[in-house]
C-alpha positions as a Markdown table, in Angstrom:
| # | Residue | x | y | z |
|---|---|---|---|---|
| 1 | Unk | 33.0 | 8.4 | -14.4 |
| 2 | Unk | 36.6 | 9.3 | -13.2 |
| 3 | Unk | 39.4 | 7.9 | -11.5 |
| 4 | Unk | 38.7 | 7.4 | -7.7 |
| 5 | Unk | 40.7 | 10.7 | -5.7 |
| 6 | Unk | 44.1 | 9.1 | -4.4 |
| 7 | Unk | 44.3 | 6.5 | -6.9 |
| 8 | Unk | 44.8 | 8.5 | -9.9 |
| 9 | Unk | 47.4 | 7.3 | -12.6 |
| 10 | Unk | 49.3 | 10.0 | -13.2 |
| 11 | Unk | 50.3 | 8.7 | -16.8 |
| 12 | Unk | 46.5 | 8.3 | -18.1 |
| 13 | Unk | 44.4 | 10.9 | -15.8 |
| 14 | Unk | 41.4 | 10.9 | -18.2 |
| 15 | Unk | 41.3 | 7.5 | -17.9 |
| 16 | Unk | 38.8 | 5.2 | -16.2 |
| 17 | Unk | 38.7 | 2.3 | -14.7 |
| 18 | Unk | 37.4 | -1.6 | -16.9 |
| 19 | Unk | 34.3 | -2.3 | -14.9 |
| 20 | Unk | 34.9 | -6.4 | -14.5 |
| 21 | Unk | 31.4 | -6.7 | -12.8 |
| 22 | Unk | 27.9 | -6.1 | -13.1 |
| 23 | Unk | 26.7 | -2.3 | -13.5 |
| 24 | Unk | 24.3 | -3.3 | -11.2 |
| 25 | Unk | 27.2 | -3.0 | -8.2 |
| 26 | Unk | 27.3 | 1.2 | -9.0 |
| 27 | Unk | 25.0 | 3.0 | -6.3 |
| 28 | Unk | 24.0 | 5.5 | -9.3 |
| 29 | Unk | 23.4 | 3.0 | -11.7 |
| 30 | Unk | 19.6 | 2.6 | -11.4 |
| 31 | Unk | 19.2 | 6.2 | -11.8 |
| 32 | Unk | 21.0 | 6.2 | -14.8 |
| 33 | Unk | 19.7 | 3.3 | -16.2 |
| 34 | Unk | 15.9 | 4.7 | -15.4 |
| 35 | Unk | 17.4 | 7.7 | -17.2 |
| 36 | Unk | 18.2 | 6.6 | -20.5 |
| 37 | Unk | 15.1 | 4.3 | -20.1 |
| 38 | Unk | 12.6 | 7.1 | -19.8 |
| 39 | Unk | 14.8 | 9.6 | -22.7 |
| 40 | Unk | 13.7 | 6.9 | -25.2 |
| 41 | Unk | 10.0 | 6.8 | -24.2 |
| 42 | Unk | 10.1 | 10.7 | -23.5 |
| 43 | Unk | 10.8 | 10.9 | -27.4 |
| 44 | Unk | 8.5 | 8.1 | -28.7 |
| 45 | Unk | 6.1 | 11.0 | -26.8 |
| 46 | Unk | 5.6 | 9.7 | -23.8 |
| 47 | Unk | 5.5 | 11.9 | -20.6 |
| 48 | Unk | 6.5 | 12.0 | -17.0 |
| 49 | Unk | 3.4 | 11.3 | -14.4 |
| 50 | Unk | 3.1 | 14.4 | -12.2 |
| 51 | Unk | 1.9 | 12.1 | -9.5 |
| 52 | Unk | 4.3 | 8.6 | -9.9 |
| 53 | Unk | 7.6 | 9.5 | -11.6 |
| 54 | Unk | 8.0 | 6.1 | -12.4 |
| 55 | Unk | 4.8 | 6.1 | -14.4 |
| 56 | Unk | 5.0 | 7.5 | -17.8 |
| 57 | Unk | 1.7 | 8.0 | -20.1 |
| 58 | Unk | 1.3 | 8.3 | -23.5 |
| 59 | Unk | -2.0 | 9.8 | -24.7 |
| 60 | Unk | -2.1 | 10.9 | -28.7 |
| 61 | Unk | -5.6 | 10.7 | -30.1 |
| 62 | Unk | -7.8 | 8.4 | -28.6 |
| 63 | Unk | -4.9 | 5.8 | -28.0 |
| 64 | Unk | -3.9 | 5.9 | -23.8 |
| 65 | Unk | -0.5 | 3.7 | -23.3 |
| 66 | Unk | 0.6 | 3.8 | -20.0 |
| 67 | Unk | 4.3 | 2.4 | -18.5 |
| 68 | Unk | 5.1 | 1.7 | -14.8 |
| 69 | Unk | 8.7 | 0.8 | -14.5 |
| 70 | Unk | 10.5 | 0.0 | -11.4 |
| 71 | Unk | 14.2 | -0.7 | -12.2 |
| 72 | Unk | 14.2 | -3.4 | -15.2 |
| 73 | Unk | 10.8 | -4.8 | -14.8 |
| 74 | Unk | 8.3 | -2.9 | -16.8 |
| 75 | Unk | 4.3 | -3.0 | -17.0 |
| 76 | Unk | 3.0 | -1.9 | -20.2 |
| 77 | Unk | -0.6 | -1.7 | -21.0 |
| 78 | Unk | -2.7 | 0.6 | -23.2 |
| 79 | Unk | -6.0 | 0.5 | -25.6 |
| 80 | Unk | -4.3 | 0.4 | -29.1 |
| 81 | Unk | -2.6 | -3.0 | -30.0 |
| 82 | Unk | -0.7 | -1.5 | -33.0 |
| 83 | Unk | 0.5 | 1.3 | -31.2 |
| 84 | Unk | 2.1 | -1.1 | -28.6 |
| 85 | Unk | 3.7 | -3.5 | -31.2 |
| 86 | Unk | 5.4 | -1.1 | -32.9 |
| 87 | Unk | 6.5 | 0.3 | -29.4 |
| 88 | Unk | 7.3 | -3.2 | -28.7 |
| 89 | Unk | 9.7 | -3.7 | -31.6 |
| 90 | Unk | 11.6 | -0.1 | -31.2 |
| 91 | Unk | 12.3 | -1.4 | -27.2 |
| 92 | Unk | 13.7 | -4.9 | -28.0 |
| 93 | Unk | 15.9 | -2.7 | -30.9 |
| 94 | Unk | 17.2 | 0.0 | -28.3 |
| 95 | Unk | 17.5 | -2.2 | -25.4 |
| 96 | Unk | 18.1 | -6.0 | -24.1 |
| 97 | Unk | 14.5 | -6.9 | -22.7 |
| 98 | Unk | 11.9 | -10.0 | -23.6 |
| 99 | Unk | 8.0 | -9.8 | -23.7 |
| 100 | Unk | 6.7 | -12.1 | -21.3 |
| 101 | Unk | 3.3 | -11.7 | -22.6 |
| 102 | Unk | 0.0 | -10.6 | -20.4 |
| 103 | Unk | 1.1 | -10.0 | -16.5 |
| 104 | Unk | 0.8 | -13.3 | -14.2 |
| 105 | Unk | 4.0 | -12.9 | -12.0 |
| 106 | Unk | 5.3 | -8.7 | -10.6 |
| 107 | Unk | 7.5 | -8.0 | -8.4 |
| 108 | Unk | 6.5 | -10.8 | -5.8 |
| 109 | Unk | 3.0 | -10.2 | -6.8 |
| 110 | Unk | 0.8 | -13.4 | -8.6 |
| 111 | Unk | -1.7 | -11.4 | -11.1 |
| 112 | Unk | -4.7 | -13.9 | -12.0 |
| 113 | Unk | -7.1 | -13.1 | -15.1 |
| 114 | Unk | -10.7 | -14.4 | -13.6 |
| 115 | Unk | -14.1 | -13.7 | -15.0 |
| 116 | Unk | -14.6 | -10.7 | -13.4 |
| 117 | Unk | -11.1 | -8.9 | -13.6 |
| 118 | Unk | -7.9 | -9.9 | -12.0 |
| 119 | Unk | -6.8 | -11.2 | -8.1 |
| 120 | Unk | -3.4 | -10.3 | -7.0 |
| 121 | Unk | -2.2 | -12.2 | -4.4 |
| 122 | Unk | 1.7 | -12.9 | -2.5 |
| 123 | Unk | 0.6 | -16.7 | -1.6 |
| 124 | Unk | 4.5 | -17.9 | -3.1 |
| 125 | Unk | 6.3 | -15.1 | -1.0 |
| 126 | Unk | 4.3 | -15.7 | 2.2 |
| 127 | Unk | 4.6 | -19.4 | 1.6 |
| 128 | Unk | 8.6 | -18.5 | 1.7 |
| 129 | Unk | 8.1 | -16.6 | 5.0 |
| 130 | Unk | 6.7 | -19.3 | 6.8 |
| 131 | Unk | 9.5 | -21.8 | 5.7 |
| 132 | Unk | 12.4 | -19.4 | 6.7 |
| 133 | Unk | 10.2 | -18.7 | 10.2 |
| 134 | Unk | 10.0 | -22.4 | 10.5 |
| 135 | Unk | 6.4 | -22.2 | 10.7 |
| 136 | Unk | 5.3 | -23.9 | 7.4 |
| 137 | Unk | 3.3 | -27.1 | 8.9 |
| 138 | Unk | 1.9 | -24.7 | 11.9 |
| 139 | Unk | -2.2 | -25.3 | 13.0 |
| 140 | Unk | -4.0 | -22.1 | 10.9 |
| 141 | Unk | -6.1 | -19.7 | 13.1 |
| 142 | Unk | -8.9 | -17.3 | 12.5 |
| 143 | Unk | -7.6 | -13.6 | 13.2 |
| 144 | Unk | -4.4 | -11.8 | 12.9 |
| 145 | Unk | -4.1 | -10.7 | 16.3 |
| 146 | Unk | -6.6 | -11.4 | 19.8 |
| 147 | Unk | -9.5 | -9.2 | 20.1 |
| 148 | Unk | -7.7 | -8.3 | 23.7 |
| 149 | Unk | -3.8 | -7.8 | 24.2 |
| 150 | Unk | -3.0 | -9.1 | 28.1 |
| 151 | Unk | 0.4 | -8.7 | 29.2 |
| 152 | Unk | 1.9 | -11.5 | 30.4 |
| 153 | Unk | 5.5 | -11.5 | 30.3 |
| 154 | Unk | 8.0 | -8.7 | 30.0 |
| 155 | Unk | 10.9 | -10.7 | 29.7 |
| 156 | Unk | 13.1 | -9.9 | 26.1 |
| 157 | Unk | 14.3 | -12.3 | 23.6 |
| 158 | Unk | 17.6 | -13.5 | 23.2 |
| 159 | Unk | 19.7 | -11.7 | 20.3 |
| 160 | Unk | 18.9 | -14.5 | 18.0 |
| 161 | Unk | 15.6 | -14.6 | 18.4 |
| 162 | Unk | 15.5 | -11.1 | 18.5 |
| 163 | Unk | 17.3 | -10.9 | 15.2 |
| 164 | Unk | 14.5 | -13.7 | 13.7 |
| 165 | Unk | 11.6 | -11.2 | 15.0 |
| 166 | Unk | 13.1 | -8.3 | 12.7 |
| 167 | Unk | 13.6 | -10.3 | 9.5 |
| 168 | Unk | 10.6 | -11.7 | 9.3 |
| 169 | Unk | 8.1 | -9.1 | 10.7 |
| 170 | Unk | 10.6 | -7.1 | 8.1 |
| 171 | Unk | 9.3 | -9.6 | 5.4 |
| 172 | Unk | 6.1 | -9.0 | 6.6 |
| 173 | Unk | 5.7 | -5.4 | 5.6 |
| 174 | Unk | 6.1 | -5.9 | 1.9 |
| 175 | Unk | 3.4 | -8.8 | 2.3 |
| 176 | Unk | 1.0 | -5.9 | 3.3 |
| 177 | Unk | 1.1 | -4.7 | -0.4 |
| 178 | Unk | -1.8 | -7.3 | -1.0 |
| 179 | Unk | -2.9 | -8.0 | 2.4 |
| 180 | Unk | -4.3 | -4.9 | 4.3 |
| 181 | Unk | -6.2 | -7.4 | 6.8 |
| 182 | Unk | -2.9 | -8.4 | 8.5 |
| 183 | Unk | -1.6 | -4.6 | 8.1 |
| 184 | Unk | -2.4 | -3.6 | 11.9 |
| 185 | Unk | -0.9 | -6.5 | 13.5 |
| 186 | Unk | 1.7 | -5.5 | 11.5 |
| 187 | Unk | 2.3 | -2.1 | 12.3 |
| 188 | Unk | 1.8 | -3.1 | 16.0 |
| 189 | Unk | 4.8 | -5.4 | 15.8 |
| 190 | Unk | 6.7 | -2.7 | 14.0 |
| 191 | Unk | 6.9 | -0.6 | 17.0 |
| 192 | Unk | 8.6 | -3.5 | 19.3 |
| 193 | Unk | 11.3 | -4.3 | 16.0 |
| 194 | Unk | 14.4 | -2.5 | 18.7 |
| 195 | Unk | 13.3 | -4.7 | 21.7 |
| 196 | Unk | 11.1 | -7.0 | 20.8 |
| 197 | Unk | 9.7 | -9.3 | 24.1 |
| 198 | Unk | 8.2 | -12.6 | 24.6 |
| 199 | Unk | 4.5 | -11.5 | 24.0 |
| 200 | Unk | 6.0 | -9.7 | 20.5 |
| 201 | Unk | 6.9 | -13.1 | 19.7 |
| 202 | Unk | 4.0 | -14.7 | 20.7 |
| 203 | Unk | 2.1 | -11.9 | 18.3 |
| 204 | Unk | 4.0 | -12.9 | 15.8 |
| 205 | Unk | 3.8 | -16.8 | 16.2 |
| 206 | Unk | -0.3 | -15.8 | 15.8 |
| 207 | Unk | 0.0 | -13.5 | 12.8 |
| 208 | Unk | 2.3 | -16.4 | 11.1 |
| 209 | Unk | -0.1 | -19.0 | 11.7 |
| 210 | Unk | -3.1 | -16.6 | 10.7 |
| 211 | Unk | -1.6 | -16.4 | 7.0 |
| 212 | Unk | -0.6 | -20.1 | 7.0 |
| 213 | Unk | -4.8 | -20.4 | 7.2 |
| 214 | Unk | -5.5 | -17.8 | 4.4 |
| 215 | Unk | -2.4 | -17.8 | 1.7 |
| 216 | Unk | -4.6 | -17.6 | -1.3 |
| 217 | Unk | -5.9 | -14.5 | -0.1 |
| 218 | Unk | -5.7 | -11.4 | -1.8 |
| 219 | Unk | -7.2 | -8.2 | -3.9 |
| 220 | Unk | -9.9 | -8.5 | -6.6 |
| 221 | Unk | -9.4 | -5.6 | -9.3 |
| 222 | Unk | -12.6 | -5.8 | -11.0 |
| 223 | Unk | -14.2 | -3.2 | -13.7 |
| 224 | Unk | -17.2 | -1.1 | -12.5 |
| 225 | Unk | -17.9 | 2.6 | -11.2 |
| 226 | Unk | -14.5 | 4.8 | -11.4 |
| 227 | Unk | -16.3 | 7.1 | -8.3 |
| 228 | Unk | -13.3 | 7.3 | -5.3 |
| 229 | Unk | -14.8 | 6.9 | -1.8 |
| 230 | Unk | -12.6 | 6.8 | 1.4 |
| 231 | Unk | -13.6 | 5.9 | 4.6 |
| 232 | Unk | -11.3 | 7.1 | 8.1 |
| 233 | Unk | -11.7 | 6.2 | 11.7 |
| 234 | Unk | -9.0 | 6.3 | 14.6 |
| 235 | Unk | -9.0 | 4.4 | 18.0 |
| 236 | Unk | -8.4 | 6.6 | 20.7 |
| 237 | Unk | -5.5 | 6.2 | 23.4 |
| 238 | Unk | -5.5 | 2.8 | 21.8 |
| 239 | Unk | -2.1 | 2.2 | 22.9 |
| 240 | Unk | -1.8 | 1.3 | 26.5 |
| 241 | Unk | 2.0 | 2.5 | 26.8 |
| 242 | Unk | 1.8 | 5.5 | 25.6 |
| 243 | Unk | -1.9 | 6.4 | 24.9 |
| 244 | Unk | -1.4 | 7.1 | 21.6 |
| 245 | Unk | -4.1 | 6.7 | 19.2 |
| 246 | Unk | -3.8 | 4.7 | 15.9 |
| 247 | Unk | -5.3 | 6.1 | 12.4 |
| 248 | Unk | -6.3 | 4.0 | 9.2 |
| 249 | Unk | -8.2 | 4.6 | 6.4 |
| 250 | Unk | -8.7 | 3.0 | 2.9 |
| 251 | Unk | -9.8 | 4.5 | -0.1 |
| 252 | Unk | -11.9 | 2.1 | -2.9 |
| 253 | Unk | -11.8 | 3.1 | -7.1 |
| 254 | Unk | -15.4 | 1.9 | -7.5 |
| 255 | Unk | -15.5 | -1.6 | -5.9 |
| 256 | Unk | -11.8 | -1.5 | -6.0 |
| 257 | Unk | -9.5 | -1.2 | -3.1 |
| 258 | Unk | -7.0 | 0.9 | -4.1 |
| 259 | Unk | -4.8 | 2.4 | -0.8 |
| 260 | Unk | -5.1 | 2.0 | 2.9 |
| 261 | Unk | -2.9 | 3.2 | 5.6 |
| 262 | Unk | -2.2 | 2.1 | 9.3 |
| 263 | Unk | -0.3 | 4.8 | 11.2 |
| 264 | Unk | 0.9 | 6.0 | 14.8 |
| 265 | Unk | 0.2 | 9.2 | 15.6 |
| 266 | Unk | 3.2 | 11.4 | 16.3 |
| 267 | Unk | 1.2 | 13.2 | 19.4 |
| 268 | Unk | -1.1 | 12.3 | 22.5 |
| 269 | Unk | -4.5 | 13.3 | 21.3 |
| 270 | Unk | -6.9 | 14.8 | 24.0 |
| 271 | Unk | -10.1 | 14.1 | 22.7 |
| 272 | Unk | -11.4 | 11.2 | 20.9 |
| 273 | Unk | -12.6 | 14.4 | 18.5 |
| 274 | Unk | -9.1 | 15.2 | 17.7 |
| 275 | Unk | -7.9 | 11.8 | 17.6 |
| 276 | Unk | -10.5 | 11.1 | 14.5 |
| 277 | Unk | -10.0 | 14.6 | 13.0 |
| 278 | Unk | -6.0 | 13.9 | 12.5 |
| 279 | Unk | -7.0 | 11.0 | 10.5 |
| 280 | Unk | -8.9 | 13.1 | 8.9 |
| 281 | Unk | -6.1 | 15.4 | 7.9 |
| 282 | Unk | -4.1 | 12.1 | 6.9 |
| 283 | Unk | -6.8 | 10.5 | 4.5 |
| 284 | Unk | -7.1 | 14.3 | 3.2 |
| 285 | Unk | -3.4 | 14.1 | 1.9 |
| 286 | Unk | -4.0 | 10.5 | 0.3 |
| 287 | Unk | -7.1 | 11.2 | -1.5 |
| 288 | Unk | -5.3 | 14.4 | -3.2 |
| 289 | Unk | -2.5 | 12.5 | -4.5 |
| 290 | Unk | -4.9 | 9.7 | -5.3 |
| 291 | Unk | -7.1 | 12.4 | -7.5 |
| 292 | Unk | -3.7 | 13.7 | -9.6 |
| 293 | Unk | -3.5 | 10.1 | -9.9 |
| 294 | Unk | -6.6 | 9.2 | -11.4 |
| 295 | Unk | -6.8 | 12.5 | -13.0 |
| 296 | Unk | -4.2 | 11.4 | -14.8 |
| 297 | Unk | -6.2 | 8.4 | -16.5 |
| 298 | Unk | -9.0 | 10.6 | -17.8 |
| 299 | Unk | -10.9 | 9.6 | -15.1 |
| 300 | Unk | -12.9 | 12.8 | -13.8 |
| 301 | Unk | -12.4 | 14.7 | -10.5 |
| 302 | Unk | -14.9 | 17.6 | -10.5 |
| 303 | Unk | -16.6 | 16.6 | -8.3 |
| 304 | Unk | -15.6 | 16.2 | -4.4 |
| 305 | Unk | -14.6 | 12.7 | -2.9 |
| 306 | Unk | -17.1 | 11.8 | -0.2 |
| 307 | Unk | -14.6 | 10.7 | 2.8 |
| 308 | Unk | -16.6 | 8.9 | 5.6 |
| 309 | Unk | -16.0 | 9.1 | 8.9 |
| 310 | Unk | -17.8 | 7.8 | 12.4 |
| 311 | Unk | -17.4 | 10.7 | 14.3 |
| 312 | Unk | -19.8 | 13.3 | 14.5 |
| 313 | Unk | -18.0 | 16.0 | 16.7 |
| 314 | Unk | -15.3 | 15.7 | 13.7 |
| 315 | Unk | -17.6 | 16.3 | 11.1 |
| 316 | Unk | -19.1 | 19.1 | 12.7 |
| 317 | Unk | -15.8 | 20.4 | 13.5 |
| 318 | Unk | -14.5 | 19.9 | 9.8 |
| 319 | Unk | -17.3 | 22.3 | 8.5 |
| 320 | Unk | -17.7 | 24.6 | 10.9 |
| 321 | Unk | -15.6 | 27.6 | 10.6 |
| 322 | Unk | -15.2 | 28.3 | 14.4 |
| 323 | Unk | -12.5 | 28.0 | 16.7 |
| 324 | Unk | -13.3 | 26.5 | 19.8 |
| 325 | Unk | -11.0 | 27.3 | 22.7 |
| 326 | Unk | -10.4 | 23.1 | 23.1 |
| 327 | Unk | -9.4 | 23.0 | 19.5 |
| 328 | Unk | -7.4 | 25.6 | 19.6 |
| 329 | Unk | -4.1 | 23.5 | 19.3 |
| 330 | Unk | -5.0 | 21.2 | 16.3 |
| 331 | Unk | -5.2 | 24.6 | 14.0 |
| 332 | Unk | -2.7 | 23.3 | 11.0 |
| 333 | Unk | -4.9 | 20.1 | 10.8 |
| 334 | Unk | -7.8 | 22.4 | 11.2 |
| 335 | Unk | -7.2 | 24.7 | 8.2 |
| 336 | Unk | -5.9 | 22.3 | 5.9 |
| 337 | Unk | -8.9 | 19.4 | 6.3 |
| 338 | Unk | -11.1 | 22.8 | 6.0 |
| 339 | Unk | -9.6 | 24.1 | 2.8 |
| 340 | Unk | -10.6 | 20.8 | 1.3 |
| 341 | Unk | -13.7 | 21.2 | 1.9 |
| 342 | Unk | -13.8 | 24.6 | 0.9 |
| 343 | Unk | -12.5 | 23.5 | -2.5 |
| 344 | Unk | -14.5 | 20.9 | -2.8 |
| 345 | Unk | -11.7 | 18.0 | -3.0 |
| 346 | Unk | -13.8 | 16.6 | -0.2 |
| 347 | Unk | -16.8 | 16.1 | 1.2 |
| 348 | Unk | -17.6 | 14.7 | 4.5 |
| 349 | Unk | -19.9 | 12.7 | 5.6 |
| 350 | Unk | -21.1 | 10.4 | 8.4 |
| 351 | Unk | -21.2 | 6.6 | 8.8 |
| 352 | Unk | -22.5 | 4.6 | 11.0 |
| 353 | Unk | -19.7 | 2.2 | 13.1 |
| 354 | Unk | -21.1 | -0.9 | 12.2 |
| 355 | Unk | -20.5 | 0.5 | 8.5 |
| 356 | Unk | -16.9 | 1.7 | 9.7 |
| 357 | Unk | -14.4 | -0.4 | 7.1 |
| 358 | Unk | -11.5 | 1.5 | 8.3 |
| 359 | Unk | -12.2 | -0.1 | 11.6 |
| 360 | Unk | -10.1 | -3.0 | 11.2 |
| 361 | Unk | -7.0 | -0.9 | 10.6 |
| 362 | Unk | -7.4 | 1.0 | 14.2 |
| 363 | Unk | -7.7 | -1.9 | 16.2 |
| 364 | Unk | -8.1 | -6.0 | 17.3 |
| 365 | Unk | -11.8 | -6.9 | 16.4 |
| 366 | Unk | -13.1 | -10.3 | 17.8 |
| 367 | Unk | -13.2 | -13.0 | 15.1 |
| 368 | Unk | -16.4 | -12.4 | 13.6 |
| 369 | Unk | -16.7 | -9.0 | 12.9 |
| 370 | Unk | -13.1 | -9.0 | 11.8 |
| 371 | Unk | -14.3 | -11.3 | 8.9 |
| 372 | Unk | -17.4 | -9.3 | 8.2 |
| 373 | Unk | -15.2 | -6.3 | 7.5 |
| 374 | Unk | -12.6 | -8.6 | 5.8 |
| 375 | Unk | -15.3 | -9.5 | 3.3 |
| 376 | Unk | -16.3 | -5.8 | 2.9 |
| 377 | Unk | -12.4 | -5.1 | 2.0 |
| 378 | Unk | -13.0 | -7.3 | -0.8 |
| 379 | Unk | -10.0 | -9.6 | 0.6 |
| 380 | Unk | -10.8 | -13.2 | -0.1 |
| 381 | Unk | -9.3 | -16.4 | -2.6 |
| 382 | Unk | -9.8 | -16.7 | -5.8 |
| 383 | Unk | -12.6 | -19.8 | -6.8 |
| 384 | Unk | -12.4 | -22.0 | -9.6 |
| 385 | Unk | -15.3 | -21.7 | -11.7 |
| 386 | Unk | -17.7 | -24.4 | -12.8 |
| 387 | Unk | -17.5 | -22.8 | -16.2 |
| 388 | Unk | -14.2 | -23.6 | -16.5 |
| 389 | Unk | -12.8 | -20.0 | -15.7 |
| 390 | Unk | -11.5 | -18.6 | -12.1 |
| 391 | Unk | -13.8 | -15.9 | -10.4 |
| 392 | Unk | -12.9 | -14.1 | -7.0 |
| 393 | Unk | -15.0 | -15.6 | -3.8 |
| 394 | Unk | -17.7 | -13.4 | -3.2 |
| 395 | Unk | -17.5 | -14.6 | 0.8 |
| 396 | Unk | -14.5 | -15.2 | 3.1 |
């Protein structure tokens, strides 16, 4: 720290100023603080996650501790009770914190222990989005978003409203975390956040009153198979604006959903072939970080991570080493899907639509098939248990 230039005191120039406020108020002082947080784990023999930097692993023996840390609130967790207790006690020594004992409450994030595992859920935080939309006592609905989109109005908001539509939809994005069935209609509102218009708000108005209608809802992390398993599917020219396509994909750790993705593409696709072979290329780049990931909790990646996809011109196009002259411009995506394959990082392989889970990312699905692959997502409440326990619904 130093003297700010201008303002020096040219009687004590190697002196700095009496902070009278929080460190929290310093731009730097997270990094710093994550700094001398990590030196002391580093030399308790901890190290840095190649994949996460803000996961740290420590694995001597057979004993596996593992530390996620985002600013001051910290998730430890590990198979040696010892081990942690006696990290424990040298924390609380080094450093102001308090054990708040097994993990019901992160980050927004409500963690419940059920029979089968734990069910993370945002119901408090998307409780507090209705309120500050005004929307708490608003009639519930069945689906995110219509099966159809029909413009009616092109009119804009005022500035105020305008300014409402951004904060909440704003909100809305973290509320994704635990919620990937609203995670298209979000990303569909995303794109209107500079000028939103009446129908935006309408959208909105529907998404709001589709989460009143489901606020228990959330993910199930239950113990099982550790096999990764991805599934991709675009919509073609989905967007009527611009005919741009749409890409998603998810990516389950046994029965566990683990990371999905809804995204724009960048470019006009020609083909509903190269439309589903970009999101190949995008899943690709997931499931490799993904496999560092898990690689990284002895769990074993030799063998390739099936990545399913409904097209079959794709597939064919993914293993077969030959240009064609319509491909011709999708050659980055071409060579880098195909040198996953050559690697065996991935394998390919073919689903049928109805079998398509990715298919509620890409696009509005009438109400019952939007529940059937809701339920497939694992997405659903967690039930109270007539043995006295809580277990995660297996129906939505």
């Amino acid at each position: 720290m130093a003297q700010p230039q201008g303002f020096v005191d040219p009687l004590y120039p190697d002196h700095v100023c009496l902070l009278q406020k929080s460190i929290y108020g310093l731009k730097q002082s997270p990094r710093k603080w994550f700094e001398t947080f990590s030196t002391y784990l580093l030399s308790f023999g901890f190290t840095h996650s190649t994949a996460d930097p803000s996961l740290l692993l420590y694995s001597k023996n057979s004993v596996n501790i593992y530390i996620l840390v985002y600013v001051d609130d910290i998730l430890l967790t590990g198979n040696h009770d010892p081990t942690i207790q006696h990290l424990l006690r040298g924390l609380s020594a080094e450093f102001h914190m308090k054990n708040l004992g097994p993990i019901t409450y992160f980050l927004g994030m409500q963690i419940i222990s059920t029979v089968h595992g734990l069910h993370m859920s945002q119901s408090t935080y998307a409780s507090e989005i209705l309120n500050r939309a005004g929307m708490k006592d608003c009639k519930p609905i069945s689906s995110p978003s219509p099966s159809k989109f029909f413009s009616k109005s092109s009119s804009p908001v005022s500035s105020a409203e305008a300014e409402h539509f951004r904060h909440v939809v704003g909100s809305l994005q973290y509320l994704t975390i635990t919620r990937p069935d609203i995670s298209f209609t979000v990303n569909k509102l995303c794109q209107h956040m500079h000028a939103p218009l009446e129908d935006d708000f309408n959208l909105l108005k529907r998404l709001l009153r589709y989460i009143k209608g489901t606020l228990s809802f959330g993910l199930p992390i239950s113990s099982g198979s550790l096999d990764l398993i991805a599934y991709s599917d675009s919509d073609w020219a989905g967007d009527p604006t611009d005919r741009k396509s749409t890409s998603g994909y998810c990516a389950f750790l046994g029965d566990t959903l683990v990371s999905w993705c809804v995204k724009k593409q960048k470019t006009v696709a020609r083909s509903s072939t190269e439309a589903e072979y970009h999101a190949l290329a995008t899943a690709a780049t997931d499931l490799i970080w993904l496999r560092r990931l898990i690689n990284e909790f002895k769990i074993p990646t030799s063998h390739p991570t099936v990545l399913l996809c409904d097209n079959i011109s794709a597939i064919t196009l993914a293993n077969n080493p030959i240009f064609h002259a319509r491909t011709k411009h999708i050659e980055i995506d071409f060579q880098f899907v195909r040198d996953c394959i050559k690697n065996q990082v991935l394998h390919i392989d073919h689903v049928y639509t109805q079998d398509q889970l990715a298919d509620v990312f890409t696009k509005s699905l009438s109400i019952p098939r939007f529940t059937q692959l809701r339920a497939k997502l694992t997405i659903s409440a967690p039930l109270v248990s007539l043995r006295g326990g809580i277990e995660p619904s297996d129906q939505c």
